[in-house]
C-alpha positions in Angstrom: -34.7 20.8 60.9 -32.5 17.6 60.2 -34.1 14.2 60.9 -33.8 12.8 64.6 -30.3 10.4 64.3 -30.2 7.6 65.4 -29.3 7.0 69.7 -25.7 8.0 70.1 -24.0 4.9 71.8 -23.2 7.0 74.7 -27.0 7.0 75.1 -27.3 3.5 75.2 -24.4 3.4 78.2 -27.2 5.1 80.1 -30.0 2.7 79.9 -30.7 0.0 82.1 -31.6 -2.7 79.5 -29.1 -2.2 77.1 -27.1 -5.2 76.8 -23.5 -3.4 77.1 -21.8 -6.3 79.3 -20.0 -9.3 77.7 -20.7 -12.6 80.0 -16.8 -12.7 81.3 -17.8 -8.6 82.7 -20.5 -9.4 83.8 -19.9 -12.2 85.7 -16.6 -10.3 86.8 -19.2 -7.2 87.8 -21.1 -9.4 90.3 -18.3 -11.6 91.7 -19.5 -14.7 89.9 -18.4 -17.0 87.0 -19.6 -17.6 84.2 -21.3 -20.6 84.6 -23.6 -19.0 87.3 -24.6 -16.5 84.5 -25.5 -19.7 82.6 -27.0 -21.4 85.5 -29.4 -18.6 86.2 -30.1 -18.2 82.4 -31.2 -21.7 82.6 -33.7 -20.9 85.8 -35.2 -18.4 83.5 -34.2 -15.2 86.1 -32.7 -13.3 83.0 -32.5 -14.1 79.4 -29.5 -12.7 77.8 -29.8 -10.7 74.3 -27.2 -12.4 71.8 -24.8 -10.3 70.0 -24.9 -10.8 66.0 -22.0 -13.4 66.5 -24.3 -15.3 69.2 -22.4 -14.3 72.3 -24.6 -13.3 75.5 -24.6 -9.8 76.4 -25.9 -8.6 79.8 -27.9 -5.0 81.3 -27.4 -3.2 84.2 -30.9 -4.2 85.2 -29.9 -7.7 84.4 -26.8 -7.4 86.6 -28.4 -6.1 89.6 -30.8 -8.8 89.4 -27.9 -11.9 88.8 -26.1 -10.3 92.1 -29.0 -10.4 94.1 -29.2 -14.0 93.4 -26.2 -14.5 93.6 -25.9 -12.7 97.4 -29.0 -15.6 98.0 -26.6 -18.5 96.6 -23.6 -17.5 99.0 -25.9 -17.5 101.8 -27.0 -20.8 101.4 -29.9 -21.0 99.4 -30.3 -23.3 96.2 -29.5 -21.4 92.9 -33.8 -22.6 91.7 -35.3 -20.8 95.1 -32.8 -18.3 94.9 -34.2 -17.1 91.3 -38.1 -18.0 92.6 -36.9 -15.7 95.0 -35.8 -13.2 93.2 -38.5 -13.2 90.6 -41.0 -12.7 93.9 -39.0 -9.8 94.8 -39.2 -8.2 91.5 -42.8 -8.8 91.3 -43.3 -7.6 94.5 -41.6 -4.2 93.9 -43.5 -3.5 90.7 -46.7 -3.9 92.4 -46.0 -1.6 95.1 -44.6 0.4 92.7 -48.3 0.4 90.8 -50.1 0.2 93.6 -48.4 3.9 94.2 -49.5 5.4 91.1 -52.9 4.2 91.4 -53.3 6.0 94.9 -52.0 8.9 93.8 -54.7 10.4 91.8 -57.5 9.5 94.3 -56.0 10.9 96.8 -55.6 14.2 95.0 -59.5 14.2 94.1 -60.4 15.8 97.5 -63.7 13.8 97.2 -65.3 11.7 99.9 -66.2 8.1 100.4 -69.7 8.7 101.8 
């Protein structure tokens, strides 16, 4: 059996956190300019990977988090809440998300609390 190869780059299309987008896409993606991207980078809400000539390149995942501060921003809130905000939000989700997978298995114990 040959060795595993290497991800085809098709394969990395379909991950979330591979950094596929150019700044000028991505702020094109979300309906945004550049310097949002950069203003947001700066709030610490994503960090952008650099390509080997030091450009920022952007994820999906990172994408869907710049537009939802970005849907904040055009409703009025400060760019700085509107990352807090964000950051909350994404918190919040993964400890639901946890919180799930930690239920799960007690309740499929069938034992009792007495």
């Amino acid at each position: 059996m040959p060795p595993e190869s290497p991800s085809q780059p098709t394969d990395r299309l379909d991950d979330d956190d591979y950094p596929a987008y150019t700044m000028g896409r991505a702020a094109e993606m979300i309906g945004a300019t550049p310097g949002f991207l950069r203003a947001i980078g700066e709030a610490r809400l994503i960090t952008p990977l650099r390509s080997e000539g030091g450009h920022r390149r952007y994820s999906r995942y990172q994408l869907r988090i710049a537009a939802r501060a970005r849907e904040l921003v055009d409703g009025g809130t400060p760019v700085e809440a509107a990352c807090r905000i964000v950051i909350l939000e994404d918190q919040l989700e993964e400890a639901l998300r946890l919180n799930e997978q930690l239920r799960r298995p007690a309740a499929g114990r069938g034992g009792t609390d007495s």
